[in-house]
BAFI-173784 format. One record per atom (N, C-alpha, C): residue in three letters; atom name; x, y negated, z. Coordinates in Angstrom, 1 decimal. Each point is the difference from the previous one (the first is absolute). Layout:
# residues N
[r "ALA","CA",[X,Y,Z]]
...
END
This chain:
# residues 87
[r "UNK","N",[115.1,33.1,-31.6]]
[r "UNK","CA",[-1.0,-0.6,-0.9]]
[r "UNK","C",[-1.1,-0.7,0.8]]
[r "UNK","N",[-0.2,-1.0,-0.7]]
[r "UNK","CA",[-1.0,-0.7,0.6]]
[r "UNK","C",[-1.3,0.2,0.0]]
[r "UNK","N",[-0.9,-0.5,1.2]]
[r "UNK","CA",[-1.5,1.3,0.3]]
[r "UNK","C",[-1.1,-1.9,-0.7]]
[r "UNK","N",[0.8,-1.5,-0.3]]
[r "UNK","CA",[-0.7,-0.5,-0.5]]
[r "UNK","C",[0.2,-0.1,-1.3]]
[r "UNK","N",[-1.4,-0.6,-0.8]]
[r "UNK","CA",[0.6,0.4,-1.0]]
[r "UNK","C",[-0.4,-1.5,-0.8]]
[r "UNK","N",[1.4,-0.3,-0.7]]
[r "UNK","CA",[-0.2,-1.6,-0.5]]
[r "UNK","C",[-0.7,-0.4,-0.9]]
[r "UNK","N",[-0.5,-1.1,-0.3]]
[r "UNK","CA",[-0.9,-0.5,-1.1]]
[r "UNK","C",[0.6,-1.5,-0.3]]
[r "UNK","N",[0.4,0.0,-1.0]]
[r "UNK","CA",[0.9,-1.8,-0.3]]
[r "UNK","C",[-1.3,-0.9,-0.6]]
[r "UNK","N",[-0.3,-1.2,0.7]]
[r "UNK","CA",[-1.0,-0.8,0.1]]
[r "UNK","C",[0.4,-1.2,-1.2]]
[r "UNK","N",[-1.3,-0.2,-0.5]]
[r "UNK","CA",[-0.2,-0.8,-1.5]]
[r "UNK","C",[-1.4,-0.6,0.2]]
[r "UNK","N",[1.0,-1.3,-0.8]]
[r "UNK","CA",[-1.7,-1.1,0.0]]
[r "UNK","C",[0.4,-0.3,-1.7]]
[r "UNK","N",[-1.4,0.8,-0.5]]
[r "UNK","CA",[-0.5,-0.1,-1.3]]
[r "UNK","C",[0.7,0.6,-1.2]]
[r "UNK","N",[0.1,1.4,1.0]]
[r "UNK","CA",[1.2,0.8,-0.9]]
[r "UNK","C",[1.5,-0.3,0.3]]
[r "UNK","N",[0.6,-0.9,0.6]]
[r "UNK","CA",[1.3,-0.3,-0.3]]
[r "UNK","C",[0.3,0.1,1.9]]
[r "UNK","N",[1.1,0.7,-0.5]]
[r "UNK","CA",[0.7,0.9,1.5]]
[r "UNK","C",[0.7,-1.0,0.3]]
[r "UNK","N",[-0.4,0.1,1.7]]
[r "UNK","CA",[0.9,-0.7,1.2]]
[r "UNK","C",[1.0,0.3,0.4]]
[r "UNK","N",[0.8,-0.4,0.6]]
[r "UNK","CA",[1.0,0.6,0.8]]
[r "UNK","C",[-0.8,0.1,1.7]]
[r "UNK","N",[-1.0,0.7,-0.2]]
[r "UNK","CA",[-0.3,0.4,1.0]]
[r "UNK","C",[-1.0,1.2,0.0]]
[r "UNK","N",[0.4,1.2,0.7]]
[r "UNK","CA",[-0.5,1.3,0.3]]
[r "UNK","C",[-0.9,0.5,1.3]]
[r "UNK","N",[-1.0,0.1,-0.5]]
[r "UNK","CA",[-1.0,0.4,1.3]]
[r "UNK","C",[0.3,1.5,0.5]]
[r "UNK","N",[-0.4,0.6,1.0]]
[r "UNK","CA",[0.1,1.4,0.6]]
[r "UNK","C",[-1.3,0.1,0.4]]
[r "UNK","N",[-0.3,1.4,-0.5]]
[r "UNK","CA",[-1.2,0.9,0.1]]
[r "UNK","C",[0.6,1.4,1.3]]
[r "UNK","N",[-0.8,0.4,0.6]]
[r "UNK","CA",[-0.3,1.1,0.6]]
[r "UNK","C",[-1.3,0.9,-0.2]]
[r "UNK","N",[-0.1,0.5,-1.4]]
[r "UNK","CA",[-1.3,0.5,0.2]]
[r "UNK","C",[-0.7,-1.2,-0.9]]
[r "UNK","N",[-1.3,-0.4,0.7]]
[r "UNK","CA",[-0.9,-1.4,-0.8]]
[r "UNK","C",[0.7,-0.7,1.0]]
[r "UNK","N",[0.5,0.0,0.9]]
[r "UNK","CA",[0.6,-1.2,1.4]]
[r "UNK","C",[1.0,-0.7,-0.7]]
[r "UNK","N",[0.2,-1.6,0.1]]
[r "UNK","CA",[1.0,-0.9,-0.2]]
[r "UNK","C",[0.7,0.4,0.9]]
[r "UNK","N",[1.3,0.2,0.3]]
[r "UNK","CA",[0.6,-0.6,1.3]]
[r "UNK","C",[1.2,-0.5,-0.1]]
[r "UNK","N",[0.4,-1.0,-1.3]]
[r "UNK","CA",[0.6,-0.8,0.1]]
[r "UNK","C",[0.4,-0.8,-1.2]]
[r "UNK","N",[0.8,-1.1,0.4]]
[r "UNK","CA",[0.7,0.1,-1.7]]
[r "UNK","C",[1.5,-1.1,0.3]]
[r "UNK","N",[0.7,0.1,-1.1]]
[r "UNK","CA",[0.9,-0.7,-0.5]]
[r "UNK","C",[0.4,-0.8,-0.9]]
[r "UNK","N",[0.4,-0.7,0.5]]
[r "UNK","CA",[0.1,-1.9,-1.3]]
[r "UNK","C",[1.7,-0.4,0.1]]
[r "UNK","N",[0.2,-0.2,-1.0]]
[r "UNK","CA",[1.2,-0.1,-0.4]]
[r "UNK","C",[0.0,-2.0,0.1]]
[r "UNK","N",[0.7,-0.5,1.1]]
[r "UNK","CA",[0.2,-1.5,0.8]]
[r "UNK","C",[1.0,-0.4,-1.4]]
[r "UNK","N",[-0.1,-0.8,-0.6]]
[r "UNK","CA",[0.9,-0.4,-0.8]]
[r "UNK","C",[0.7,-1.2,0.3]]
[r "UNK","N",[-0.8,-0.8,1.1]]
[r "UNK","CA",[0.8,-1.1,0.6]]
[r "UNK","C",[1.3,0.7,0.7]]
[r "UNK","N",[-0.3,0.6,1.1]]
[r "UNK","CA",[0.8,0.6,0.6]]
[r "UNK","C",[0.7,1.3,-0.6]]
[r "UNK","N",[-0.4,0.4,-1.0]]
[r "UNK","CA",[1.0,1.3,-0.3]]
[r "UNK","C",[-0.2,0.9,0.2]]
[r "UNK","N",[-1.4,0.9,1.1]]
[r "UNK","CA",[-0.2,1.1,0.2]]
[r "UNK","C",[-1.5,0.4,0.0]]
[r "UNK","N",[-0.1,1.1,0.6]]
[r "UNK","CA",[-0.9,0.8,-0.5]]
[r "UNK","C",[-0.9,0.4,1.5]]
[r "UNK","N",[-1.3,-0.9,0.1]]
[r "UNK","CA",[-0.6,0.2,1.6]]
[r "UNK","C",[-1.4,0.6,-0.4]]
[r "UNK","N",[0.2,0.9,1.5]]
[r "UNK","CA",[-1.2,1.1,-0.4]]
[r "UNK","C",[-0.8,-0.5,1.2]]
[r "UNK","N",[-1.1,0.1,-0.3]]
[r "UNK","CA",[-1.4,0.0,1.3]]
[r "UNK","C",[-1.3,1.0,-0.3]]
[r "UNK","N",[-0.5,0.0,1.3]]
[r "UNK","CA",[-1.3,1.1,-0.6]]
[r "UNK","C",[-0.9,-0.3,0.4]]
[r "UNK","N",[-1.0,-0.4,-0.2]]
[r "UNK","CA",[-1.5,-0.2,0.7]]
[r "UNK","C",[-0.4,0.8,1.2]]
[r "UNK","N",[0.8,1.2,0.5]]
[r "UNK","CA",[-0.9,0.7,1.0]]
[r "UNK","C",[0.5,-1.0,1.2]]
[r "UNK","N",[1.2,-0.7,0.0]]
[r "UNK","CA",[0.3,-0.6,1.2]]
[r "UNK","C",[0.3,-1.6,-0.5]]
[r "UNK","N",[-1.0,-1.0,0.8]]
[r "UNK","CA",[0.6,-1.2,-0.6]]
[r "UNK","C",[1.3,-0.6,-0.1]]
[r "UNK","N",[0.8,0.4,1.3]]
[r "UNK","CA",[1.0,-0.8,-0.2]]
[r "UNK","C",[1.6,1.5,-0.2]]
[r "UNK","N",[-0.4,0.6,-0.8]]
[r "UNK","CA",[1.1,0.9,-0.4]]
[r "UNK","C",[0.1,-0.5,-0.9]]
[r "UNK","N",[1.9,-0.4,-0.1]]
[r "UNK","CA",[0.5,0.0,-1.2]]
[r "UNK","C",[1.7,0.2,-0.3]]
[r "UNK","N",[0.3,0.0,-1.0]]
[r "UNK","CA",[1.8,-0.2,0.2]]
[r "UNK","C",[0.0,0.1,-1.6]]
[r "UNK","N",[1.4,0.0,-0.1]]
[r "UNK","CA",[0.7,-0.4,-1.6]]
[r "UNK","C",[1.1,1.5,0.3]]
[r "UNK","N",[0.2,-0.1,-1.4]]
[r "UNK","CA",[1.2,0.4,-0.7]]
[r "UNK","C",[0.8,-0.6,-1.0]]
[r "UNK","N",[1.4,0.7,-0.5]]
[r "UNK","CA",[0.9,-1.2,-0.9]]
[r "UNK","C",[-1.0,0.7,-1.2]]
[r "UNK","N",[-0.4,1.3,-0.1]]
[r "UNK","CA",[-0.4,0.6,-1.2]]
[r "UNK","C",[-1.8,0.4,0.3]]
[r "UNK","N",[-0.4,0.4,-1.3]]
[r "UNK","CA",[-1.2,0.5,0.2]]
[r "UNK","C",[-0.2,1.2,0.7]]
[r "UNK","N",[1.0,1.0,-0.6]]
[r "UNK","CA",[0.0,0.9,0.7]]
[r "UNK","C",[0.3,0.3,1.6]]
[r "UNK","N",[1.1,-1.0,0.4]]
[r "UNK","CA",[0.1,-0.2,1.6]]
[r "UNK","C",[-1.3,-0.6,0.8]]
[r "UNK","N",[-0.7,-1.0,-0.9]]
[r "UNK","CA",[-1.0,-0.1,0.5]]
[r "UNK","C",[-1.5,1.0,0.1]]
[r "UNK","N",[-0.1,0.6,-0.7]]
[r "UNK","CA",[-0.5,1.2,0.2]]
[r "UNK","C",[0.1,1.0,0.6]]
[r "UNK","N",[1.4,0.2,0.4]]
[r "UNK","CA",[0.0,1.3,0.9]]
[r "UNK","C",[0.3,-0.8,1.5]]
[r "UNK","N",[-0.2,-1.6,0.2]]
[r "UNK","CA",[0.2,-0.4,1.2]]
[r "UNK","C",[-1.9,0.1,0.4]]
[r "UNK","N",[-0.6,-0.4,-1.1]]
[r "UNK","CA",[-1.4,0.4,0.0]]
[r "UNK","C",[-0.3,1.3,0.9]]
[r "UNK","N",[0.3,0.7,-1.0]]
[r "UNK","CA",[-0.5,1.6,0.3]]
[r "UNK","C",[0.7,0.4,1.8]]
[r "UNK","N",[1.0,-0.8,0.1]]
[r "UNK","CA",[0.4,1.0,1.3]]
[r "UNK","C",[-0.5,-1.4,1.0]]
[r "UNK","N",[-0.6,-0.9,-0.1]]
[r "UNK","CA",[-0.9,-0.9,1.0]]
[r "UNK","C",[-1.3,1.0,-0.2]]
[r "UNK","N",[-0.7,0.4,-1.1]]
[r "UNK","CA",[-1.2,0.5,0.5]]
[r "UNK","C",[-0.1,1.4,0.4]]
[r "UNK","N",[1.4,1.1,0.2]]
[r "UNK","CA",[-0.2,1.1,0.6]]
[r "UNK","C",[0.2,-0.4,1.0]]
[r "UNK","N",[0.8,-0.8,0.6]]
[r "UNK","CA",[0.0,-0.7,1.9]]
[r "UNK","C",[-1.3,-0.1,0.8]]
[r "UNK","N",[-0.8,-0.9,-1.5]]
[r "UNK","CA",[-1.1,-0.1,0.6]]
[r "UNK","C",[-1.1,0.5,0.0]]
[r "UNK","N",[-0.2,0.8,-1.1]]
[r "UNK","CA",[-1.0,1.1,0.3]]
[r "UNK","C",[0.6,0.9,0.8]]
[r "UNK","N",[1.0,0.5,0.6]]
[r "UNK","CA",[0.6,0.5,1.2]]
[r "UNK","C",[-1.0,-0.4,1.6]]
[r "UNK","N",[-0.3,-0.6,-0.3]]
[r "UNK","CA",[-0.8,-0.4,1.6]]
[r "UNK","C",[-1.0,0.5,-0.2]]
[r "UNK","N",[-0.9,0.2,-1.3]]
[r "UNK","CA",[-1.2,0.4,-0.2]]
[r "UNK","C",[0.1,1.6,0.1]]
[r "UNK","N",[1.0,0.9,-0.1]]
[r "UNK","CA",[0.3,1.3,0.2]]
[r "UNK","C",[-1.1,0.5,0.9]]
[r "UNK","N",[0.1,-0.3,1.2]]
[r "UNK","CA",[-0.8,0.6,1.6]]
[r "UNK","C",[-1.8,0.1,-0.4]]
[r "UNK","N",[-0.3,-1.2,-1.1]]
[r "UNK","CA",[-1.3,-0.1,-0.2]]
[r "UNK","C",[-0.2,1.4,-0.9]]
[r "UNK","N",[0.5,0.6,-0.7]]
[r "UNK","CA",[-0.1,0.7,-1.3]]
[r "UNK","C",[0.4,1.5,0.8]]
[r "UNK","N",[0.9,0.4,1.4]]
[r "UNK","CA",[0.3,1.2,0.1]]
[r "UNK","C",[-1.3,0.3,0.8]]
[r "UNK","N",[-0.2,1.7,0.2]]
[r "UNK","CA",[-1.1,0.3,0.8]]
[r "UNK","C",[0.0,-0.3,1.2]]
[r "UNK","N",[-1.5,0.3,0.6]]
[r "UNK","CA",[0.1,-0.3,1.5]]
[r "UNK","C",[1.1,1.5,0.6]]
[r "UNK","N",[0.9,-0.7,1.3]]
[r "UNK","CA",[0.3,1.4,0.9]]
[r "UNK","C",[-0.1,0.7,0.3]]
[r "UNK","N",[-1.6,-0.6,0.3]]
[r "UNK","CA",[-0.5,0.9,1.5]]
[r "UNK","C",[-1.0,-1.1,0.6]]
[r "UNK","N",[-0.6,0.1,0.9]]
[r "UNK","CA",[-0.9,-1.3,0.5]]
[r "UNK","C",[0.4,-1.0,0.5]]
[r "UNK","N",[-0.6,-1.3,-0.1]]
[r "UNK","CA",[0.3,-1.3,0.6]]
[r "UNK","C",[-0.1,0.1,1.3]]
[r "UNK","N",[0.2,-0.8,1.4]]
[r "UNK","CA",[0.1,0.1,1.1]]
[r "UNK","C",[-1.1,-1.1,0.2]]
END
């Protein structure tokens, strides 16, 4: 199950083929369905130049979600406790 949770985006009441992702109040991403091309590319505002596609919405979503556990992965060290003391 997924920990974002979707919201399908509309101008003036009438639904897009495109879905934003929430964490909480945090955007961190969304998906637009490319009709020139035929697929489905996700980006997220926390990093400018992150992005990729899928053939489906759904592939593109979970290509989402497992780019931003990579990346909040680096941020892990900030968030566990200290050791012991710095040197």
């Amino acid at each position: 199950m997924s920990r974002i949770r979707w919201q399908q985006d509309q101008v003036a009441g009438v639904p897009l083929n495109r879905h934003v992702g929430f964490v909480g109040p945090v955007e961190v991403g969304s998906v637009a369905y490319d009709g020139s091309n035929r697929f489905w590319i996700w980006s997220t505002p926390l990093q400018e130049d992150a992005w990729g596609y899928g053939p489906t919405e759904h592939a593109a979503k979970a290509a989402l979600e497992a780019w931003l556990a990579s990346w909040l992965g680096h941020f892990a060290p900030f968030f566990q406790p200290d050791s012991g003391p710095q040197a």
